[in-house]
Each structure stands twice: as structure tokens, then as C-alpha cells.
C-alpha positions as CSV (number, residue, x, y, z in Angstrom):
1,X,-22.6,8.2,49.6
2,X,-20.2,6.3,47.8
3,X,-22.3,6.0,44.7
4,X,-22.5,9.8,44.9
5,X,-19.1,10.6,44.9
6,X,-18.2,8.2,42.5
7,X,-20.5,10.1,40.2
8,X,-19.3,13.3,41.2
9,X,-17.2,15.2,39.0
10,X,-13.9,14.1,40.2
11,X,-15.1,10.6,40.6
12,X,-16.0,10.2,36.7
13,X,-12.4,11.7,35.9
14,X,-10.6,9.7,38.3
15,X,-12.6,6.6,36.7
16,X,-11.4,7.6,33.0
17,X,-7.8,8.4,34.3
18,X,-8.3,4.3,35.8
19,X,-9.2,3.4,32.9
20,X,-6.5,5.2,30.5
21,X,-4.2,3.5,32.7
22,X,-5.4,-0.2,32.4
23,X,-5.2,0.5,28.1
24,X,-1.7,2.0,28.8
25,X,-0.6,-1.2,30.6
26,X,-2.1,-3.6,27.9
27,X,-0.4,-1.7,25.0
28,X,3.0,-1.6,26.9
29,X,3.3,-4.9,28.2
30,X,0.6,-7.1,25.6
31,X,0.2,-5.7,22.6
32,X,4.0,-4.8,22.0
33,X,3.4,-2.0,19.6
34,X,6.3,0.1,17.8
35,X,7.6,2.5,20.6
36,X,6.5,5.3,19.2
37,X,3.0,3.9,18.6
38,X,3.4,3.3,22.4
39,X,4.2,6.7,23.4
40,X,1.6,8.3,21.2
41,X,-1.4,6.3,22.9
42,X,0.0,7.1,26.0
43,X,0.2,10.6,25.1
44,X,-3.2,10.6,23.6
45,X,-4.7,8.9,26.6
46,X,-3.7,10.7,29.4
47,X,-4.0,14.0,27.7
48,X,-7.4,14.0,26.8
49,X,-9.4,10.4,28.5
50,X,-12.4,10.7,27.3
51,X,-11.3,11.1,23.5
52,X,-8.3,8.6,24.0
53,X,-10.7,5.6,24.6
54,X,-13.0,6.4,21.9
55,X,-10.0,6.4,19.8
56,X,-8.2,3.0,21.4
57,X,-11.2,0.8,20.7
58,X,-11.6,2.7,17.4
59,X,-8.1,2.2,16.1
60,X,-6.1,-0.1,17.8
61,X,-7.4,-3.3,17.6
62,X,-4.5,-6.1,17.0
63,X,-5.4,-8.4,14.3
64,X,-1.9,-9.9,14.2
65,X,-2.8,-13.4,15.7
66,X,-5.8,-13.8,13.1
67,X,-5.2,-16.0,9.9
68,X,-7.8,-14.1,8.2
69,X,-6.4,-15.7,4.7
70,X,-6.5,-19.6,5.7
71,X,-5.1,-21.7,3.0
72,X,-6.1,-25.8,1.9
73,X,-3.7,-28.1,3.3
74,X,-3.5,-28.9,-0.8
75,X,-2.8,-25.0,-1.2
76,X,-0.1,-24.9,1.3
77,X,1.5,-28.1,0.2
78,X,1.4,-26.9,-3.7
79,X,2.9,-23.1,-3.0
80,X,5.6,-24.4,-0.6
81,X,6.8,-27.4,-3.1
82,X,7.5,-24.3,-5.7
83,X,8.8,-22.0,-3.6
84,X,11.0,-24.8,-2.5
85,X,12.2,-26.1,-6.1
86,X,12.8,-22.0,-6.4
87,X,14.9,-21.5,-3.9
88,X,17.0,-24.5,-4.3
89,X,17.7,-23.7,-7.4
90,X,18.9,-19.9,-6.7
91,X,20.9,-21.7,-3.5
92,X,22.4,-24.4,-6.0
93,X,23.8,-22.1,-8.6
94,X,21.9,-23.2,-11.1
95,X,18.7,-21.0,-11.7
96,X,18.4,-19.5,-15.3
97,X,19.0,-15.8,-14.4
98,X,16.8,-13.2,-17.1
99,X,19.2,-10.7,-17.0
100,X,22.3,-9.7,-14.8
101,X,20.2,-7.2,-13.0
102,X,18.4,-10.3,-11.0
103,X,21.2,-12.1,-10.6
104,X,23.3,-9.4,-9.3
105,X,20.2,-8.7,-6.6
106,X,19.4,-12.1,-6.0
107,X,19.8,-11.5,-2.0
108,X,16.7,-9.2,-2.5
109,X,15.0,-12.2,-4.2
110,X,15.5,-14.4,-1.9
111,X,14.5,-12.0,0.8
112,X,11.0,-11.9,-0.7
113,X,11.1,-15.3,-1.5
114,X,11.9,-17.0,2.1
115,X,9.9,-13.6,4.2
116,X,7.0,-12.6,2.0
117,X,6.7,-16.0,0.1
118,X,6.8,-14.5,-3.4
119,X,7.7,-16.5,-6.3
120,X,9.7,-15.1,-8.6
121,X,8.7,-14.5,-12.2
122,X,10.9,-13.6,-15.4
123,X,8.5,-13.9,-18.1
124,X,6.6,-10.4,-17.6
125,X,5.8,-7.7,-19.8
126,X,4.9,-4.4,-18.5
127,X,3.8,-0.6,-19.1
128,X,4.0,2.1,-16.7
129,X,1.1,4.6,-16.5
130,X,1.3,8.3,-14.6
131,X,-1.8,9.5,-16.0
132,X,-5.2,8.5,-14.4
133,X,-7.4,9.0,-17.8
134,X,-4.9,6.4,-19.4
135,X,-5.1,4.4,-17.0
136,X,-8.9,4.1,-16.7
137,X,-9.2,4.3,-20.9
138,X,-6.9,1.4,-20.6
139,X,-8.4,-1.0,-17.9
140,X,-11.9,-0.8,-19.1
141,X,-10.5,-1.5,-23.0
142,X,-8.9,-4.5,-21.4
143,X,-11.9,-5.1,-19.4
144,X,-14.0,-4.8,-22.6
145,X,-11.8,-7.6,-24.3
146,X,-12.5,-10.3,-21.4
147,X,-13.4,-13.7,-22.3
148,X,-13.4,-15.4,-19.2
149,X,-12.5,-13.8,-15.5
150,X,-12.2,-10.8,-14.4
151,X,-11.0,-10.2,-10.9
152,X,-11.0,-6.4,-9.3
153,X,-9.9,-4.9,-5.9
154,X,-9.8,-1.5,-5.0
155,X,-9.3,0.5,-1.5
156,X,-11.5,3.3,-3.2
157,X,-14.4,3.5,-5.9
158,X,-15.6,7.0,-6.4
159,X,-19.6,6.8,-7.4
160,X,-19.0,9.2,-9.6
161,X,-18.5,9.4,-13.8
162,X,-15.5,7.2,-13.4
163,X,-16.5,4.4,-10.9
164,X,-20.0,4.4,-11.8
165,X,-18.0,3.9,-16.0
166,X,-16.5,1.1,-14.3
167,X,-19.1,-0.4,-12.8
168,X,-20.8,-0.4,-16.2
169,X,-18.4,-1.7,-18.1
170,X,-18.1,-5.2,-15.1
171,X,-22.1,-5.0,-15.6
172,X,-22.0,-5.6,-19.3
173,X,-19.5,-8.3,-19.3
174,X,-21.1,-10.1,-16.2
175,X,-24.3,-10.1,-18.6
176,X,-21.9,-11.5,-21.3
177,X,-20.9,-14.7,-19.4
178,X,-17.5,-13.5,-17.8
179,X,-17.2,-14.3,-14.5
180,X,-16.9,-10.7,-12.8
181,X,-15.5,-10.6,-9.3
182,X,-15.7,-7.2,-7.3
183,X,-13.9,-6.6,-3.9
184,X,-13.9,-2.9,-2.6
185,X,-12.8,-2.1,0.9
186,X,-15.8,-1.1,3.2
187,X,-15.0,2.5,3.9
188,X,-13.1,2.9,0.3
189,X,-16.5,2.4,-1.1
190,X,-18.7,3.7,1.4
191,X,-20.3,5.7,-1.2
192,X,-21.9,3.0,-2.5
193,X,-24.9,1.1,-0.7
194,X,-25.5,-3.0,-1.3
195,X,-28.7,-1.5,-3.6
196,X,-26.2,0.1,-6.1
197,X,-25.1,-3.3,-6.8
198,X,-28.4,-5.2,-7.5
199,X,-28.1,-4.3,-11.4
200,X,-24.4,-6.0,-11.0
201,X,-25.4,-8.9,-8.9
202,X,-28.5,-9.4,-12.0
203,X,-26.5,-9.5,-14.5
204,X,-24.5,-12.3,-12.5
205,X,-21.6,-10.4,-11.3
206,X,-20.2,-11.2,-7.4
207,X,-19.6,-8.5,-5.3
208,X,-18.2,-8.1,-1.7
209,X,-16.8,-5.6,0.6
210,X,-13.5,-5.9,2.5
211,X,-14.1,-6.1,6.5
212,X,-18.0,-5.3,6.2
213,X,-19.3,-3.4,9.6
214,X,-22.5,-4.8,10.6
215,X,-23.6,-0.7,10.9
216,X,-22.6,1.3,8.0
217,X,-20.5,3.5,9.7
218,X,-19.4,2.0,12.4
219,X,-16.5,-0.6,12.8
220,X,-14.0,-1.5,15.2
221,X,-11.6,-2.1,12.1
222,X,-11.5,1.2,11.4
223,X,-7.8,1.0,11.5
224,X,-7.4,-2.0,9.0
225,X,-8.0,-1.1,5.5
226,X,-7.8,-2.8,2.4
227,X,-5.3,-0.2,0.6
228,X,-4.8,-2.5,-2.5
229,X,-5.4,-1.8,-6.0
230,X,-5.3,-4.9,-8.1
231,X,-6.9,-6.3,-11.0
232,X,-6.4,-9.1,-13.5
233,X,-8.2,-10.1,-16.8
234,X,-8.4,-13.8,-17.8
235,X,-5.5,-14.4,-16.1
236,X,-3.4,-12.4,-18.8
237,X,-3.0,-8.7,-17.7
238,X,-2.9,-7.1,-14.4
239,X,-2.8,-3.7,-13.1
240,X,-1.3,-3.1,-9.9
241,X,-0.4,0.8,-8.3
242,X,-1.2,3.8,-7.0
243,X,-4.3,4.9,-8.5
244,X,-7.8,4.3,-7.2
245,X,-11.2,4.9,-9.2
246,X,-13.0,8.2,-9.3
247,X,-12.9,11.6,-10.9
248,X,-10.3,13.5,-8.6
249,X,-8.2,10.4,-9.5
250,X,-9.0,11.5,-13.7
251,X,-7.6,15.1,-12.9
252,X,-11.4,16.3,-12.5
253,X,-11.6,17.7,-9.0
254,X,-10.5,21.3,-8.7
255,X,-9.4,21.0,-4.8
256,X,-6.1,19.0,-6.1
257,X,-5.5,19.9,-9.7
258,X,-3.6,17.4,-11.8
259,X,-3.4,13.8,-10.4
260,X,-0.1,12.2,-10.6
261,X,0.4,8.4,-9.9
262,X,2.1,5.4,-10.7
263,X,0.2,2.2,-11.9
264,X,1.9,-0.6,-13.9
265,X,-0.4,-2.6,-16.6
266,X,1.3,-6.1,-16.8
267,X,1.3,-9.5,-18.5
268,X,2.7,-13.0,-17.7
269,X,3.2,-15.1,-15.1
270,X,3.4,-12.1,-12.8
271,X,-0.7,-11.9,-13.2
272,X,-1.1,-15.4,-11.9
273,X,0.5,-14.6,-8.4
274,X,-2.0,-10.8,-8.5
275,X,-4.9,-13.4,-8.9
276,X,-3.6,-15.4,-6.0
277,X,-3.6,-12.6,-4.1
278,X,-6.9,-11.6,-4.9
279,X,-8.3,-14.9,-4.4
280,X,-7.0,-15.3,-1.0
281,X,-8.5,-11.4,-0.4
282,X,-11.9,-12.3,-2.2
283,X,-12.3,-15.7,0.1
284,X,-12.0,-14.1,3.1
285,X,-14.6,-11.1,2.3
286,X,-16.9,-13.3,0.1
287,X,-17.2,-16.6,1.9
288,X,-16.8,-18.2,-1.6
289,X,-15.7,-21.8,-2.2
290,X,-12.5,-20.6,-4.6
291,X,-9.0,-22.2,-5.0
292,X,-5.5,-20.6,-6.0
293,X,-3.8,-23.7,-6.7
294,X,-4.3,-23.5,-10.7
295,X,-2.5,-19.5,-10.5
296,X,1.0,-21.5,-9.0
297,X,1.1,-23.6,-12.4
298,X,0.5,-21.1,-15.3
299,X,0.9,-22.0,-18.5
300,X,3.9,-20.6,-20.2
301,X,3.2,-16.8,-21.5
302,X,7.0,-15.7,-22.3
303,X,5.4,-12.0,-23.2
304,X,8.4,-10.6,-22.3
305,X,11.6,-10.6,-20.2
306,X,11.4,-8.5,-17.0
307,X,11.6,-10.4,-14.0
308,X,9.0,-9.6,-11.0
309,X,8.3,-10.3,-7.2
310,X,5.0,-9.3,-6.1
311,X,4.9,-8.4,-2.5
312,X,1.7,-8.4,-0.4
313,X,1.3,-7.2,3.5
314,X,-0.7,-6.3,6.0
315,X,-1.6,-6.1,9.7
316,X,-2.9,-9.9,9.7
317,X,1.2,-10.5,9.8
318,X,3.6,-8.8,12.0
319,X,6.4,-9.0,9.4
320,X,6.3,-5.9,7.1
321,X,7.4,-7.7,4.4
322,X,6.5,-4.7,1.9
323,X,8.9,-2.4,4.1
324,X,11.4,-5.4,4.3
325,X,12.1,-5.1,0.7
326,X,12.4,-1.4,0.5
327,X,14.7,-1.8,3.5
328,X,16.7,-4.1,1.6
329,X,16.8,-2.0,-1.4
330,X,17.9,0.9,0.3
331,X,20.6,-0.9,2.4
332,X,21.8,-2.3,-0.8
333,X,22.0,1.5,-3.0
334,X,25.6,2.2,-4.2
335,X,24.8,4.9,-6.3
336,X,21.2,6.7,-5.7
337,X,18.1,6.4,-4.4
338,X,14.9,8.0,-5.8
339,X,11.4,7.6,-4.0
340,X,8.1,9.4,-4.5
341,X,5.6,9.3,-1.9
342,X,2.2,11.5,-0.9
343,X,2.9,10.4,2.8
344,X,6.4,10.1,4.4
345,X,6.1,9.0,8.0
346,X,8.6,6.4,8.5
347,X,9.8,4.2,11.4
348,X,13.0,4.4,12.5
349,X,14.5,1.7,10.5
350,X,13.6,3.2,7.1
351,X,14.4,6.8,8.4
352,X,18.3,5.9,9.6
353,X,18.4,3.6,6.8
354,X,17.6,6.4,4.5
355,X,20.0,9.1,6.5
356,X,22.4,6.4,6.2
357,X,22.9,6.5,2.9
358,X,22.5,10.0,2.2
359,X,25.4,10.7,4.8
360,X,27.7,7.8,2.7
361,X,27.5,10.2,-0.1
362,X,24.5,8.1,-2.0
363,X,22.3,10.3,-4.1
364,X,19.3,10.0,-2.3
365,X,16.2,11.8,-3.5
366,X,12.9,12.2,-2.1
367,X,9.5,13.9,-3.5
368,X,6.4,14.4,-2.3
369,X,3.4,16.7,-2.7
370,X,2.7,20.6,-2.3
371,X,-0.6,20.5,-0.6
372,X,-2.0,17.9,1.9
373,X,-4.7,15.8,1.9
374,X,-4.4,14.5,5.6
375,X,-2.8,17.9,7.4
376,X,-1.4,15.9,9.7
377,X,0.2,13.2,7.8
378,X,1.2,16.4,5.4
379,X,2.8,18.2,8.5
380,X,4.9,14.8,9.9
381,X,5.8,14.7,6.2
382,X,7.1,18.0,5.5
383,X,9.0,17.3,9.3
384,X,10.4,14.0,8.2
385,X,11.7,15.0,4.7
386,X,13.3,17.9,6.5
387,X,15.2,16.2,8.7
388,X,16.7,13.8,6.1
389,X,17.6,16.8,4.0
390,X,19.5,18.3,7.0
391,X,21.3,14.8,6.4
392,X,22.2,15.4,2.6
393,X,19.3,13.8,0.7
394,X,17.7,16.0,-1.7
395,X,13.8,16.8,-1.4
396,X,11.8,18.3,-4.0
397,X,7.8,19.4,-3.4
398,X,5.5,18.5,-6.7
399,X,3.9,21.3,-7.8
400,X,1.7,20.7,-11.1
401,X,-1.2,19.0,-8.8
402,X,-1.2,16.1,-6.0
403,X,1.3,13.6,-6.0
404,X,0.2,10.3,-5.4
405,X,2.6,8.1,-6.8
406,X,4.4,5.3,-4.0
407,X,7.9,4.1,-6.5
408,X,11.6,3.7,-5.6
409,X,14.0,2.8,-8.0
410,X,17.6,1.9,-6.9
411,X,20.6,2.1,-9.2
412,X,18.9,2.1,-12.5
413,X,19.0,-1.5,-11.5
414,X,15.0,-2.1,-9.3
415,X,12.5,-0.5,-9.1
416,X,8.8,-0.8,-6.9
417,X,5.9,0.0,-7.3
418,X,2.4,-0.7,-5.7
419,X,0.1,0.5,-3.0
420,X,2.6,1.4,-0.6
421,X,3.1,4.9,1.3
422,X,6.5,5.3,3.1
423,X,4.5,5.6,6.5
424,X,3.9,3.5,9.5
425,X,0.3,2.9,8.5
426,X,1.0,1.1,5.0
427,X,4.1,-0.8,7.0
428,X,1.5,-2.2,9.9
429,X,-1.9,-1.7,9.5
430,X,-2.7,-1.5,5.6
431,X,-3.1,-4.4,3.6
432,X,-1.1,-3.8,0.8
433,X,0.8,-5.2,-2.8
434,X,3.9,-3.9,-4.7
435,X,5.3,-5.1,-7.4
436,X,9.3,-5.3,-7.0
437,X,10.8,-5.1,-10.8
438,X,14.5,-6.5,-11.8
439,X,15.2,-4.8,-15.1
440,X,17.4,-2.2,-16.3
441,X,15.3,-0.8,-18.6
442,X,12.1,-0.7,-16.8
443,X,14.0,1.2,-13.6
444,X,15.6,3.7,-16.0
445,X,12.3,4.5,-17.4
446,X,10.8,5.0,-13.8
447,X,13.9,7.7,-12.9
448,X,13.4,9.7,-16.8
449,X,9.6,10.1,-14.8
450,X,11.0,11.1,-11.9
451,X,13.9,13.7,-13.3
452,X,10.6,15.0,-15.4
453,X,8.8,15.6,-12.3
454,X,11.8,16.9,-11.0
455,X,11.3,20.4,-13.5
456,X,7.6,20.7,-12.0
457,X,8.7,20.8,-8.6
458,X,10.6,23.2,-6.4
459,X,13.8,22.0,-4.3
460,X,13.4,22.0,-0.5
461,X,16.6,23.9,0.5
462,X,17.9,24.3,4.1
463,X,17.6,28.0,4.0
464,X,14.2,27.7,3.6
465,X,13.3,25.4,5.7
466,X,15.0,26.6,8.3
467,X,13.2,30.2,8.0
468,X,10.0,28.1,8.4
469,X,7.8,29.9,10.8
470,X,6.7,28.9,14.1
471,X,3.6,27.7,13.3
472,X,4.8,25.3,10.8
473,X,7.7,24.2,13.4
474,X,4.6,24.2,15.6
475,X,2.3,21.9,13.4
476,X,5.4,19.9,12.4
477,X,6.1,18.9,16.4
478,X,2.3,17.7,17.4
479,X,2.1,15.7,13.8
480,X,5.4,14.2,14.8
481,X,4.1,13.3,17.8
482,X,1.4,11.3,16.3
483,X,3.8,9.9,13.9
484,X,3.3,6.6,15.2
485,X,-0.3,6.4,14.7
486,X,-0.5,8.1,11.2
């Protein structure tokens, strides 16, 4: 009888409501999750059971506790003596400052020197790219040139004209004797089967996806992707952004128009610390016997003077260190703030920080796209920006095609740029990499973009967005809702 009532109906949904329960418990009291994470589980599980499982096991498994990017003792021992040497000299008074920009912000670099472990580097030349044909034209000209490594990590490949372009080009210098390294994320590249990369593999290039599923499309890391975009060239030049690989990114997909996104092409010693990063990325996925020591002693490459942090995060760490420094750089703004983001769903800290310094009469300035891409990240977006421009700042919607680009410069003083959105998912579950640029010149060339965006967008005015109508306000409270998981 017992059996049969427990099958019954009421007993199945009484089971699930069990159930629900037990998860709610374990992500209030173990897994210590942002509180509005928390409440949107809860939410999610008690308003629809059966779907809110599915979804726990699907999305919120904590990595936090893993050291999925284990270092050598002779690894550890090599990185900490010059981080050390680094920060005693910028604690003595006696570091060789590039310019007056770094040592005017040289609390921020030591922020990301002591929290994110990121060595400093002054010698770097670099070249900002906004168009996704340049920056494709460029990378494979660069890859073309090789002589000896090549090293490329991508959340997304396209197989399409442009990733299938790139793959060609990493073919033909694999069969040339460069050793050719390719990391793409498992579900960024989920076009592509292992066979596409037997020609690759042939020729003698390596190849590896980031967190592999045993079944194609299934994974209990769904959660956890690999959102960087990072490559170096013999050591020499880098590129490091926005941009992944594939037509829609080239401009050629009708659905969003005209792509528009930041990547930075770079040289000096700010490549060697990319490679380490990819090294420790490629070890983990690959299995490969390869060291990072060598990329902490460069030889000297003085290709230019702008000084350069690079920042990497993810959900293997519970310290944000990608939002720390654009916390930092926003509590530090005395005269404007301009950020451009395709997803702006931000904890609480970067939202009052933000509203904060709008309401001290700080020129802050936010822009983000005109159509979505994820409605309801779009929706929590459109909510968010909003709210902080009931608060002063100013928010202007792109509208010459999808905006993609993740910057914020400060002052005309810094300036980043990477992989990062200005949303909970690249702050704690992303892995991600920004580059964090000292330099007058660099940062004034980043806000000339921005004001030239600024005439092919429309301002966001109150009286407009307070005649929104019902079903916006109505699409703009659920996404909210979810904010925490977006």
C-alpha cells in the first residue's frame, strides 16, 4: 500500500518537493553561493521541481576546492621569488616606474600583484583592433610568420570560412615544423568532432578540448566554460580580447549585422605571462608534460613602453580577481568612467560601486547592444543599465550591429580589456583573461573608440525608459530574478 501511494501522484510530488528541499539546504548552508544565486535556486526549485533539479546538477556544480591548474614545486618556487623581488621593490620606493600613469596607480598594481598574482610588465607594445576581418587578416599573417611555437585558445571556433581558414593556416605550419598547440573549450567548439582534427594531428599539430564530456553533449560542467581568447606566436606577439573565431564574428551573419569588439595584438614581455597562462590551461586539458618556468625569465624585448598586468580568473578560485581590478578601478575614478559590455548583470558590489560614482558627480558611461543574443541576459541588462541611469550615469544602446566589446577605461589614465562581461557569470563561473593597461595614450585611444561609437548609438533617456511598456517591465523583473544565475 505504501509503495502505491508513494507512486501515486502526490507521492511523486511530495518526493521532488523532498528533494528540492535537501538541494535548497546544501546551497544555503554548504555551498555558500552569492545571495542572490541563493535565492534564484531556491526560486527555481520550488517553483517548478522537476525542471529545478535537472538544472542544479546541470549548472551548479562547485569547482572552487579543485586545483585544476597544479603547479611544480620548481614552478611555484620560481613565480613566487619574482613576484616577491616585484613587490619589494614597489613597497621600497625604488621600482623604475614607465610612466607616471603606473606610478600614480600603483595601489591597482599591487592589487593584481598580491590577489591575482600578475607580474607586472612595462616593456609592451600594443594595437587595438575593433574590426573582426582585421583581426583575423592579422592573426593568421602573424601565424603565417611563425618559426617556432604557436599557442591558441579560444571559448568559440566557428567551422565555418573563418575557423575552418584558421585551422588551415595551424595545419600548414604544423607540417612546417612549428610546434602548433590548439585548446578550444568543449561546447565553444562543439561544432567540430575529434575526426575534423585528424589532418591537424597528421601534420603534427596537438589539439585538446577544455573540460571534455565523456558524451558529446552531455556534461555536468555545463556551467564552467573556458571563455578565454588567447594566443601567442613564438613567444613574441599575443592577442588577447573579445573576439572569437567564425563568420558572424567577420560581420558575415545577417541575424546581427556588423560585429563590434575589442581585441588587443601585443608584443613584449606581456606575451610571456599569455603563454603562462595558456600553458597552465593547455596542461590541465591535454595531460601534456609542459613547464612555464622559461615564460617568468624572458629575454629582454623593450618593443615599447606601455606597462601591462594580465589578469586571469575563474571558478577553480573563489576570488574574482578579474572583477577585483575593475572594482578597484572604479572605486579609484575621479573623473569618468566609460565601459562597454554585451552583458551587464552585475553583483552588488560592482552595481553600488558603479551608482556610487555616478551619484559623486563622476562621468560614468555605460554601452551596450541593441538586440540580444541571450533574451534573458539582454532583459536583466536593459533592467540593470536602467537603474544606474536613474542614478546619473549615462547609457547609450549600439546600433550599427552587435556589440561585443568587454573595455573600461578610467581617467584617460587605464584601461582593460579581455574576455570579461560585466555579469555574475564571467565574475564566478567563467574562466577568463584581461589585460589591465597603464598608459595615457593607449586609454585615450580606447575612449576616441568609445565617443565614435557613441554617434552610432542612441542615448537611453529616463523618459523613455520610463514609458517602457509592461511587458518589457515584465521581462525585465523575471530576468532580474535570475540575475544571479546568468
Amino acid at each position: 500500500m505504501f509503495g502505491i501511494e508513494f507512486l501515486s501522484p502526490s507521492g511523486l510530488f511530495m518526493a521532488l518537493y523532498a528533494v528540492n528541499f535537501i538541494i535548497a539546504l546544501t546551497i544555503i548552508f554548504l555551498e555558500r553561493k552569492d545571495p542572490s544565486a541563493t535565492l534564484a535556486w531556491i526560486l527555481i526549485l520550488f517553483m517548478a521541481p522537476a525542471v529545478g533539479i535537472v538544472l542544479y546538477f546541470l549548472l551548479s556544480q562547485n569547482i572552487s576546492r579543485q586545483k585544476i591548474f597544479k603547479l611544480t614545486k620548481h614552478e611555484e618556487s620560481v613565480i613566487n621569488h619574482a613576484l616577491r623581488d616585484q613587490i619589494a621593490a614597489l613597497r621600497g620606493e625604488n621600482f623604475n616606474f614607465i610612466n607616471h600613469v603606473v606610478k600614480k596607480w600603483r595601489d591597482m598594481v599591487f592589487l593584481n600583484q598580491t590577489y591575482a598574482r600578475s607580474m607586472l610588465t612595462q616593456d609592451n607594445h600594443l594595437s587595438i583592433i575593433t574590426d573582426g576581418q582585421h583581426m583575423l587578416a592579422s592573426m593568421l599573417e602573424d601565424i603565417k610568420r611563425a618559426k617556432r611555437t604557436i599557442n591558441v585558445e579560444y571559448y568559440i571556433i566557428k567551422k565555418d570560412g573563418a575557423g575552418l581558414a584558421l585551422l588551415e593556416a595551424l595545419t600548414r605550419k604544423a607540417r612546417e615544423g612549428v610546434e602548433v598547440r590548439l585548446l578550444i573549450d568543449a561546447m565553444g567548439g562543439r561544432q567540430f568532432a575529434a575526426r575534423d582534427m585528424d589532418a591537424f594531428k597528421a601534420a603534427g599539430g596537438k589539439f585538446a578540448f577544455f573540460f571534455q564530456p565523456k558524451l558529446k553533449f552531455l556534461t555536468m560542467k555545463f556551467n564552467y566554460r573556458n571563455h578565454r581568447k588567447l594566443v601567442t606566436i613564438d613567444g613574441k606577439v599575443g592577442y588577447l580580447g573579445g573576439f572569437n573565431i567564425g563568420n558572424e564574428y567577420l560581420g558575415k551573419v545577417e541575424k546581427f549585422g556588423y560585429w563590434r569588439d575589442t581585441h588587443l595584438r601585443l608584443q613584449g614581455s606581456s606575451v610571456h605571462n599569455m603563454n603562462a597562462r595558456f600553458v597552465m590551461d593547455w596542461r590541465f586539458a591535454s595531460k601534456e608534460d609542459i613547464y612555464i618556468t622559461e615564460t617568468y625569465n624572458p629575454e629582454p624585448g623593450n618593443v615599447g613602453e606601455a606597462a601591462i598586468q594580465v589578469v586571469a580568473s575563474g571558478p577553480d578560485s573563489s576570488r574574482e580577481e578579474v572583477k577585483h581590478g575593475y572594482l578597484k578601478m572604479i572605486s579609484s575614478a575621479r573623473k569618468n568612467i566609460y565601459i562597454q559590455t554585451p552583458y551587464f548583470v552585475p553583483d552588488a558590489s560592482i552595481f553600488e560601486s558603479l551608482k556610487t560614482a555616478a551619484l559623486s558627480g563622476i562621468d560614468v558611461r555605460l554601452m551596450i547592444p541593441c538586440m540580444p543574443d541571450h533574451m534573458f541576459v539582454y532583459w536583466a541588462t536593459y533592467s540593470y543599465a536602467g537603474m544606474l541611469m536613474e542614478a546619473g550615469c549615462k547609457v547609450y544602446i549600439y546600433e550599427n550591429g552587435f556589440l561585443h566589446a568587454k573595455t573600461m577605461t578610467v581617467d584617460g589614465e587605464v584601461a582593460s580589456v579581455g574576455s570579461a562581461n560585466f555579469d555574475n557569470r564571467s565574475f564566478r563561473l567563467n574562466f577568463e583573461a584581461n589585460a589591465f593597461i597603464y598608459d595615457p595614450d593607449e586609454a585615450y585611444k580606447l575612449e576616441a573608440i568609445f565617443a565614435a561609437d557613441t554617434a552610432k548609438s542612441r542615448e537611453l533617456t529616463r523618459a523613455v525608459y520610463r514609458n517602457r511598456s509592461n511587458i518589457i517591465k515584465f521581462k525585465e523583473g523575471v530576468s532580474r530574478l535570475l540575475s544571479g544565475l546568468l
